[in-house]
N, C-alpha and C positions, 0 to 999 in steps of 0.2 A: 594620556588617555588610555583607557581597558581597553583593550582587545575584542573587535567585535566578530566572534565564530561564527562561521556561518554553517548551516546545518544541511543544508538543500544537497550537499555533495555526497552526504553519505544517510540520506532519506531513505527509506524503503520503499522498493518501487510499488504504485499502485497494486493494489488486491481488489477482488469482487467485494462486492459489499455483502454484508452476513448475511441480511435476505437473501440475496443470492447463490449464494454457497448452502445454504442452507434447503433451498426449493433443489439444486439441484443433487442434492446430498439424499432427499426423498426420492427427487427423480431414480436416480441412480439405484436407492434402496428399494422403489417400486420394480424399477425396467430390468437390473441385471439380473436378477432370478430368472423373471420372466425369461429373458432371451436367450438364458444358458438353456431352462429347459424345452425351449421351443428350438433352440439351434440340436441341441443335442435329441429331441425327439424328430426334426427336420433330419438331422445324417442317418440317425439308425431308420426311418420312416421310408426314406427317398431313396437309403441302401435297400429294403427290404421292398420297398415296391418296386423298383428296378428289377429285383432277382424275382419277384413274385410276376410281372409284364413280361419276362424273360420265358418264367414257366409256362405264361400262359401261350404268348406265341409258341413255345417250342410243342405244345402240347396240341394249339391247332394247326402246325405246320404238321406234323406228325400224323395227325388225323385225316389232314386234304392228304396230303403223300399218299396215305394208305388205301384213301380212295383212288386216288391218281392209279396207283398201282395194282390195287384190284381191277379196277374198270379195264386197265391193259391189259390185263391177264388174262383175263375172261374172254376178250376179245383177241388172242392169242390161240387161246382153247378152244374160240371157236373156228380157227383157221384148221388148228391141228382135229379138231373131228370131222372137216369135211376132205383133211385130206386121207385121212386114216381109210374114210369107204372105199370096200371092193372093186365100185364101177368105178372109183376115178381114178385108181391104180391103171384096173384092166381097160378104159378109154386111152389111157396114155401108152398102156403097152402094146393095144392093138392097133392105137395111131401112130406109134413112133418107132416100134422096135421091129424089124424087117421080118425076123421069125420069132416072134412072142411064144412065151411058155404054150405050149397044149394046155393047162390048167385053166387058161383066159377063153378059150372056145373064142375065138375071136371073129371068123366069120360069120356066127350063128349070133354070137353077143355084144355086137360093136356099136349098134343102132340102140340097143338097150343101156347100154355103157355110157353111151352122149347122152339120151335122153334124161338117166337116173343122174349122171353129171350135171347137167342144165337145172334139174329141178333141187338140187345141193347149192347152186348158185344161187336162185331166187329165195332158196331157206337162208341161206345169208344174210341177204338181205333183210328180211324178216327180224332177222335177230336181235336186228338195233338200228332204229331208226336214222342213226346217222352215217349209214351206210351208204354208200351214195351208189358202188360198184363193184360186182365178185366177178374176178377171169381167171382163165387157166392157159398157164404158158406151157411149152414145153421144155424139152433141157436146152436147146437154142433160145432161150426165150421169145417164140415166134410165138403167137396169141391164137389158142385152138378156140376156146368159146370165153364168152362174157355175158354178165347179165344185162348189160346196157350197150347195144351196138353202137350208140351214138358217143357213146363215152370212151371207149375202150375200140380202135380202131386196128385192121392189122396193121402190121409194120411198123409199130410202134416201139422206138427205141428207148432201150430201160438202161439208168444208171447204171454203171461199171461197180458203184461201190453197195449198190442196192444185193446187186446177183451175187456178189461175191460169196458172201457167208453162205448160199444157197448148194455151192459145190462140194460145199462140207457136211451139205443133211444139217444147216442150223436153221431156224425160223431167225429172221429179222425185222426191223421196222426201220423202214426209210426216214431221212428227215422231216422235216415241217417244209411244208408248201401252203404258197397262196393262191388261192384263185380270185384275181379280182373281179371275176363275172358275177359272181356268185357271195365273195365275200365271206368267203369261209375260208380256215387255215385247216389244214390235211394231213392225212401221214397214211400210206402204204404199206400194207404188212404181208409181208411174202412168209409163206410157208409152205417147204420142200415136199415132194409126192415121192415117196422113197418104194424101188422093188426090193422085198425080200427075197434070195434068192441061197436059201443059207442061213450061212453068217456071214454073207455078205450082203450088201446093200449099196443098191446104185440110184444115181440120181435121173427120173423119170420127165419129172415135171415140177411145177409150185401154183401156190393157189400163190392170187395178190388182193388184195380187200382194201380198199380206200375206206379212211373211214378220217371224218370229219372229225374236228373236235370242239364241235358244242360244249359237250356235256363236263371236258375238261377246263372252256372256259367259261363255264358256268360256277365251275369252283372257284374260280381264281378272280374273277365277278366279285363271286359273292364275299371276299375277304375286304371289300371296299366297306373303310370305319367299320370294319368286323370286332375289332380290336381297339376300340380308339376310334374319337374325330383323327382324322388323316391316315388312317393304317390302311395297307392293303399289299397285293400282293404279285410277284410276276414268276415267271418260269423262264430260266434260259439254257440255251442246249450248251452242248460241251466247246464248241466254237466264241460262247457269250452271250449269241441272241438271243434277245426276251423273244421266246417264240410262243409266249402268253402272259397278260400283266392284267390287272385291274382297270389301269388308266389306257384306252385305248391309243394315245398319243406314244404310248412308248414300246408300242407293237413293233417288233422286227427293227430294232437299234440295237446296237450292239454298247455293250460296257466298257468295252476296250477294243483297241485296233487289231484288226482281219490280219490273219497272212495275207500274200499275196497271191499264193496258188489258190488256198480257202476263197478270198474275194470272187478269184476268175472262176472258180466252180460255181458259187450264187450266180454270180452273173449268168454265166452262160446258160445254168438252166433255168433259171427265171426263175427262182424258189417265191421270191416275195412279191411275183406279178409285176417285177420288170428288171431290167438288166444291168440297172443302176447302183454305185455301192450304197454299201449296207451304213447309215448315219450312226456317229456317231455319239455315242453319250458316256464321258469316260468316268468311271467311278471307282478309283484304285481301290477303295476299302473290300469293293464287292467283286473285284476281281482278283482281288487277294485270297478272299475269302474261297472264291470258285476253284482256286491251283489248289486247296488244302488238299490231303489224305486223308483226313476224316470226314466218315457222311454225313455227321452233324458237328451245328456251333453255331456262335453266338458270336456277337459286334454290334461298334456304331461306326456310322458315317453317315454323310450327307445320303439323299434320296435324289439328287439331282447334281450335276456340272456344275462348279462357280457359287454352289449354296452351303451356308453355314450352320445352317437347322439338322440337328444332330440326330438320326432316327436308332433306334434300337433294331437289329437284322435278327433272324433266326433263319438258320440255313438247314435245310432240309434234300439230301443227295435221293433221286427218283432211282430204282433199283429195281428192274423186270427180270425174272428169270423164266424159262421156258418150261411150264407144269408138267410138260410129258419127260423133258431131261435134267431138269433144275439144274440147267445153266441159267446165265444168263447173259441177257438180249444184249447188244448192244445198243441201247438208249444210256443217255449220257445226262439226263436232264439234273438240272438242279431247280427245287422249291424254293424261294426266298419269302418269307412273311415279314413286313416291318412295319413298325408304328413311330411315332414320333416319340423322342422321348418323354419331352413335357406332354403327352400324352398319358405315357407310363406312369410319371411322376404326378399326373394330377390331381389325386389326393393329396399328395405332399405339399403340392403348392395351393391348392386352396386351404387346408390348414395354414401354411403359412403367409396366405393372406389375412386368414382369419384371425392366425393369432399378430400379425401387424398389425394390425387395423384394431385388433384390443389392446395391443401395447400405446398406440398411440390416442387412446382415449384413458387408457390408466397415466398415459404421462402428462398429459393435460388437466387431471385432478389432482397429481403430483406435484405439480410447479403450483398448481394454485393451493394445495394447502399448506406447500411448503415456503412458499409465498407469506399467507397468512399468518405462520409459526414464526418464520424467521421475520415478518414485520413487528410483530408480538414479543417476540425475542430481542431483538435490537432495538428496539426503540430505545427500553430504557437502559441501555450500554451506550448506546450512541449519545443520549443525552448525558452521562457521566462523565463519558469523552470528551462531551463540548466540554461540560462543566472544570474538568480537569484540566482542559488545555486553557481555557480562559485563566485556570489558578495559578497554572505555569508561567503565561503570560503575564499578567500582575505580578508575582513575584520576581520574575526576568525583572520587568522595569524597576519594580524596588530595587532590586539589588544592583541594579547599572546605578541608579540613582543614589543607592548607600554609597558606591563606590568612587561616584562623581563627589558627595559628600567629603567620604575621607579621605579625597586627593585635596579637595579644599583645606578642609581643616588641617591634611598635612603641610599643605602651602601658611595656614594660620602661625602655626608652630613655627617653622622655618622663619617667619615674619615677627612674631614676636620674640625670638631666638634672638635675632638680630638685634630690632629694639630695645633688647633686655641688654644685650652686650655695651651699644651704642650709653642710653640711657648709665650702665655702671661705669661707662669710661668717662660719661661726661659729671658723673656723681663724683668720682676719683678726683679728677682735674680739677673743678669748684672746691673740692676740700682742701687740696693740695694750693691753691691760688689763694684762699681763704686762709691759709697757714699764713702762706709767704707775706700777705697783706697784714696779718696780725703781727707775724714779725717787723716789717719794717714799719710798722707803726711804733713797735716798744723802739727799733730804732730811732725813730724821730723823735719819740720822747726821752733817747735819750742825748739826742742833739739839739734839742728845744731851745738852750741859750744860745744858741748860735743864731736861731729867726729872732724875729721880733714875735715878740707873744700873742697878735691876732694871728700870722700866718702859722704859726706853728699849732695853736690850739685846735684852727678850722683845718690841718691835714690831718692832725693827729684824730681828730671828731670825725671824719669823713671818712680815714681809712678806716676805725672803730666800726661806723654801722654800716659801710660797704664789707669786712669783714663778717660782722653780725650778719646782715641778709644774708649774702654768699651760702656762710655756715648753715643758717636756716635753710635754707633754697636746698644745700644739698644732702640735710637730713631728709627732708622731702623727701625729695628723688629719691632718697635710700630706701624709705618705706614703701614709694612705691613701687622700687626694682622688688621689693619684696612680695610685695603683693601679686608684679606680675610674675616673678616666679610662679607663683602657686597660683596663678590662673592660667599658665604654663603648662605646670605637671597636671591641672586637671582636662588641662585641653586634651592633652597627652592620651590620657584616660580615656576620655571619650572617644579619639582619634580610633585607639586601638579597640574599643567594644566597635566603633563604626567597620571598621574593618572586618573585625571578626564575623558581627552582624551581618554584612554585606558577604563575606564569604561562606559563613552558611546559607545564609538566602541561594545565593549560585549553587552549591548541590542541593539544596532543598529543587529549585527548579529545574537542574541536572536531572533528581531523580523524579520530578515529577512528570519530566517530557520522558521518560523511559515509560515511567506507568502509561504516557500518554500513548508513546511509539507501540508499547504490547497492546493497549486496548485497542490500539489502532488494526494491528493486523489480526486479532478477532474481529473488531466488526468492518475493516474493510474497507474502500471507497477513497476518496479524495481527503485529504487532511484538511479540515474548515478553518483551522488555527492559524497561528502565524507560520513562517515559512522559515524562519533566522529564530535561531537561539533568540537573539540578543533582542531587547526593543531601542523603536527608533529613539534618536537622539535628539530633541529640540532643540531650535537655531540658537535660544537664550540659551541653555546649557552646551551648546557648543563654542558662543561667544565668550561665555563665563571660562568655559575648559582651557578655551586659547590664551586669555588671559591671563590665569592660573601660569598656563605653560612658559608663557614668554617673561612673566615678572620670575619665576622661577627661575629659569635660565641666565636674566640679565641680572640677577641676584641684588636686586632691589627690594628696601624693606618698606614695610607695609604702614601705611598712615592707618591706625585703628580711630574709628570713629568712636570714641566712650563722651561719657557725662565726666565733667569736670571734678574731679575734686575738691570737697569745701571747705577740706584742710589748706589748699593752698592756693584759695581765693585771696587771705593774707599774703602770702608771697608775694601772688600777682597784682593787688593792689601797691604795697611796697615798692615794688619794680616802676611801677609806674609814677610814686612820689617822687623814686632816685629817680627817675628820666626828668622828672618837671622841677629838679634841683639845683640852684644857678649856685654850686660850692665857688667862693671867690679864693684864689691861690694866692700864696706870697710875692708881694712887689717884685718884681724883675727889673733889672738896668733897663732904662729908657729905650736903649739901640736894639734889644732882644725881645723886648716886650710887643706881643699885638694886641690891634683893637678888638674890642668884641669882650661879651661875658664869658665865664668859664661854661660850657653846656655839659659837664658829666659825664662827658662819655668814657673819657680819659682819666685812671685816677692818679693822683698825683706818686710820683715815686722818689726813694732819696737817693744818692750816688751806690753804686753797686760795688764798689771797693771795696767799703769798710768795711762790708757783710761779708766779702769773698776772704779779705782776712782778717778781721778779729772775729769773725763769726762762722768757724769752719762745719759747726753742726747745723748750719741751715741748707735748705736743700734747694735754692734756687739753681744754683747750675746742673740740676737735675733735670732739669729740662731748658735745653738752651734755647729755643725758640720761644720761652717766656721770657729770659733776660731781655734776649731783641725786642721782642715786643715792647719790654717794659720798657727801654731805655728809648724808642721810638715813640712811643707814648706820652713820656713822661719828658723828657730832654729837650722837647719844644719850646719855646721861649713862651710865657704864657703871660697875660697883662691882666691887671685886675683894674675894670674903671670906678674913677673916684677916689684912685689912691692919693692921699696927702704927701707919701714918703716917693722919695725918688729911687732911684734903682742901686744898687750896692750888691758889693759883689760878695758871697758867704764863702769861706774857704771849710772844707769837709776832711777830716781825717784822708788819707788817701791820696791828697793830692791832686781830688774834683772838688769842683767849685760849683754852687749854684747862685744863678742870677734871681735873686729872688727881687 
């Protein structure tokens, strides 16, 4: 049987089908331009609006600051003009100093000195509404007058770290205080009353000016989504405290954690309207930011504890210096302004919704008309495919089928091979028996006086046309070993074009499942064809196959089924005369003779002696299993009924005898 290959093991695995590949080949051809230049106008867009939201906070953190910093200045200048006046030197030097300069007239101008002092306090006031309180300490910081009695009491103990810088002739400004009665946050500004006496200069007294800060959280109010939904903005002193925000929840929390001496000073004086610590709200980016050395800079970080929304900071350092000495103050404050960054970025991201949201309507006309090409496309590949794989298929089965063919017809060959052999051995033998029987016929005629003249005529007649037929029968045969020859070699013939035909068929369908396998993986998809090289087998051609196989094997020759021959219809009817031929033998001795006709099966023979020696050119002991035969055969006592003559015994050259 052929060899049935199976193909399934080295199939190419599944592909998209062309339609498919095709739509997304458009897709691909519509989307990736698109999204390089929206990726790539997205980073240069989202870089430059980041630096441009960058510019823009640093530009109004810079702008409030210089408010912030004007507005304390001003408020600074106004301490330093009321302490600059003549009366409120000479009120301190004729209240405090035991023998004041002669220049202060102090007995005669001391009542005018309070007075013009007192009315310097209420101009103070005046000066900005958010004034709340103007007094005047002296170098003890004990409280000579104030504009508001009810506010400013004596014996009022002032911070150690407030007076300090005051021993030095600097103006200051206290920290941030709360008053929760009120609801306002504060800050104290001490400015020194210095005596000239020289070049030298002592310290007299200070003015101290409470002054609210509205109008600074008015700025920092107003940065609420100044910048941006979610931007806005806080202030915190040099400690961390937001000691002004936008969002009033993050009023007085700290960024990071208090010393512990720091703690105990809030506490103890109640800066935030009660004694309790300062909560916290830790924000490492922004308190990193606050230790910098530079008084500006930029950052992200969250806006809150525990949150992951990334805000864009501009840091802004608050920087007072004193207009009469252009030092400056000790205030520590830092600006912060922040916005969120998808704030910053929100151009960027609405382009880049915009251009998503057209990417994904150019890809959906994408797949659809790449859809509609590539169905356009493939159709008719795909139907050539089918077409070709069906051609493969058909010719697959031809060629099993040529092959099943000429394993047959090489089983035919093989079978008439045999036949043809058999057939010449049995043509040989009949000639060769046919000799030997023509021979001892001339034998017998030429012992014929030795029978009696019926028995001797009727063996010599009997061997004669049993020789004749013989002879006949195996020219026969010879003609037709001849003929099967040559239906032999042409079988032969055909054997070898079936083969051949059969082998080309197999790479004809070799190379047609190749066209099929490339057409395959252009257009794609499931293979529709068969799955095995080979096609199936039918049961009858299997049945047929094993046959084939097993008579092959057991080397058994073939009964051909042909029409008859009409040359040797004569033969066969002859054959059939000699069978229905009662040849009568010569009388035999009564004792040896049996009943019954002669039946022909057996023909008669004469002694084998004479032959063996006065006839050494005959070729019967050429085959010794015809002697035996013959003399089995023939050697049987044989009776002929109706004989007249009685039995007598013939003596034969040789020294046998027959009982005729």
């Amino acid at each position: 049987m052929p060899n049935v290959k199976k193909n399934s093991a080295t199939q190419p695995r599944r592909r998209l089908p062309l339609t498919a590949r095709l739509s997304l080949l458009v897709l691909f051809a519509a989307i990736l331009p698109l999204t390089a230049v929206v990726g790539i106008n997205d980073y240069f867009a989202r870089g430059t609006l980041t630096q441009q939201g960058i510019n823009a906070l640093t530009t109004d953190g810079k702008a409030k600051t210089a408010l912030i910093t004007s507005y304390l200045r001003e408020r600074v200048l106004d301490g330093e003009a009321l302490a600059s006046l003549p009366t409120a030197q000479g009120y301190l030097a004729c209240t405090i100093i035991p023998q004041p300069p002669a220049a202060f007239a102090c007995p005669t101008n001391l009542q005018l000195y309070k007075d013009s002092s007192s009315r310097a306090l209420n101009v103070g006031i005046v000066r900005d509404t958010n004034y709340t309180v103007w007094s005047i300490f002296d170098a003890r910081s004990d409280l000579l007058l104030t504009s508001n009695p009810t506010l400013d009491k004596p014996g009022t103990i002032l911070p150690a770290e407030d007076v300090a810088p005051l021993k030095n002739g600097e103006t200051s400004i206290s920290p941030v205080y709360y008053d929760p009665t009120s609801h306002h946050a504060f800050v104290r500004i001490y400015t020194p009353i210095m005596l000239q006496n020289g070049s030298n200069k002592s310290l007299l007294g200070f003015l101290r000016a409470t002054l609210r800060l509205d109008y600074i959280y008015s700025i920092v109010n107003d940065e609420a989504s100044a910048n941006g939904s979610g931007s806005y903005a806080f202030i915190t002193d040099e400690n961390g405290v937001r000691i002004a925000s936008s969002h009033p929840d993050e009023l007085f929390t700290t960024i990071r954690p208090l010393d512990a001496s720091v703690q105990q000073t809030i506490s103890s004086e109640q800066r935030y309207g009660s004694n309790g610590a300062v909560p916290i709200d830790s924000l490492p980016g922004v308190a990193s930011a606050l230790s910098a050395s530079t008084p500006s800079g930029s950052f992200q970080s969250p806006a809150m504890a525990g949150s992951s929304t990334p805000y864009q900071y501009v840091r802004e350092r608050i920087t007072i210096s004193n207009p009469a000495t252009n030092k400056p103050l000790n205030v520590q404050w830092t600006y912060f302004v922040l916005s969120p960054l998808s704030t910053v970025t929100q151009v960027a991201d609405d382009q880049l919704k915009t251009s998503l949201l057209s990417a994904g309507v150019i890809a959906i006309l994408a797949i659809l008309i790449g859809l509609l090409i590539g169905r356009r496309t493939a159709h008719p590949v795909q139907e050539s495919t089918g077409d070709l794989e069906s051609a493969a298929y058909n010719l697959q089965q031809l060629a099993f089928r040529q092959q099943s063919s000429a394993s047959e017809q090489q089983w035919v060959v093989d079978a008439c091979k045999t036949g043809l052999d058999g057939v010449r051995y049995l043509s040989d033998a009949m000639h060769q028996a046919s000799r030997r029987i023509m021979d001892a016929s001339h034998w017998f005629n030429e012992y014929w006086d030795r029978l009696t003249d019926d028995q001797a005529k009727r063996t010599v007649h009997y061997l004669l046309d049993l020789s004749r037929y013989i002879d006949e029968a195996a020219r026969r045969q010879q003609a037709s070993s001849d003929r099967l020859d040559k239906a032999i070699t042409v079988t032969m013939q055909v054997s070898d074009q079936l083969v051949a035909g059969a082998t080309a068929a197999a790479e004809s369908a070799d190379q047609l499942e190749r066209v099929v396998g490339n057409l395959q993986q252009v257009v794609g998809g499931k293979r529709q064809g068969i799955e095995n090289a080979a096609a199936p087998v039918s049961e009858m051609d299997m049945m047929g196959m094993s046959q084939v196989h097993q008579m092959n094997q057991n080397g058994q020759s073939a009964q051909m089924a042909a029409a008859p021959d009409p040359r040797l219809a004569g033969v066969a009817a002859g054959n059939a005369r000699a069978n229905r031929l009662q040849m009568p033998m010569p009388d035999a001795p009564q004792s040896n003779r049996t009943a019954g006709p002669y039946d022909g099966r057996f023909a008669p023979r004469a002694p084998q002696a004479p032959w063996n020696a006065g006839r050494p050119s005959q070729t019967f002991d050429d085959d010794p299993g015809y002697g035996q035969g013959y003399d089995r055969g023939y050697g049987q006592s044989q009776g002929r009924p109706g004989s007249s003559r009685g039995p007598r015994s013939q003596q034969f050259p040789g020294g046998r005898s027959w009982n005729g």
